[in-house]
C-alpha positions in Angstrom: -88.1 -34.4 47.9 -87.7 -37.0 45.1 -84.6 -38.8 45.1 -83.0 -39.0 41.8 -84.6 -36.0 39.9 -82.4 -33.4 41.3 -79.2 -31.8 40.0 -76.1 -32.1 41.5 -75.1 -28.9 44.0 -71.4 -28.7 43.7 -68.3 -26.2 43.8 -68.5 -23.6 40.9 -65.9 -21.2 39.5 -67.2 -17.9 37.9 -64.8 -16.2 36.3 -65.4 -12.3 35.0 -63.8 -10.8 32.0 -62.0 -8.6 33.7 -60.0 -11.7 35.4 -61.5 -11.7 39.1 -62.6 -15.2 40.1 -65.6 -15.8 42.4 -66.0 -19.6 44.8 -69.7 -20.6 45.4 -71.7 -23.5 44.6 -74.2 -24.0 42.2 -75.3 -27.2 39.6 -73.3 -25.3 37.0 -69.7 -26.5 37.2 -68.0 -23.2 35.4 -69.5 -19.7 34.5 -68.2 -17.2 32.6 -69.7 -13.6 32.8 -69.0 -9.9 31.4 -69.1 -7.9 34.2 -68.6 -8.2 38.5 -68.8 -6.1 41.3 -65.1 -5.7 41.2 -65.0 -4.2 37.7 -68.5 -2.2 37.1 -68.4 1.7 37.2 -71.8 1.5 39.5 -69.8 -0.4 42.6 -66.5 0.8 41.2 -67.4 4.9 42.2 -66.5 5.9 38.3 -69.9 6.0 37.0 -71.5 9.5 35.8 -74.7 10.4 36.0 -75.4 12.7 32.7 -78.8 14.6 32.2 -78.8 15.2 29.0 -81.7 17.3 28.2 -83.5 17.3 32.1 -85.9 14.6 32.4 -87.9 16.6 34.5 -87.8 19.7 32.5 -88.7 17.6 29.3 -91.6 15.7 31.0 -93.1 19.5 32.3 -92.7 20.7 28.9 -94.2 17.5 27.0 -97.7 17.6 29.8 -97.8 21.3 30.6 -101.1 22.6 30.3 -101.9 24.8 27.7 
């Protein structure tokens, strides 16, 4: 590797909206972000799945042979 080219690999604080804090490193000092693991409905248990109309029912109607 070069010398002299390469960003500097430091400690970084990313903060989520919701207030949880993550520690890692990265060449970006601070990062700010909208959504974590901590607060989104997929790794929370509180998301829904909702079907609408059926997707499958829709696609078999849409390329059903005539």
């Amino acid at each position: 590797m070069k010398k002299g080219i390469h960003p500097d690999y430091q400690d970084a604080t990313i903060t989520c909206a919701c207030g949880h804090v993550f520690h890692t490193r990265s060449t970006a000092k601070d990062m700010s972000i909208n959504t974590c693991s901590a607060c989104h409905p997929f790794f929370t248990g509180q998301a829904t799945f909702i079907d609408a109309e059926g997707r499958v029912e829709q696609f078999r109607k849409r390329y059903a042979r005539k």
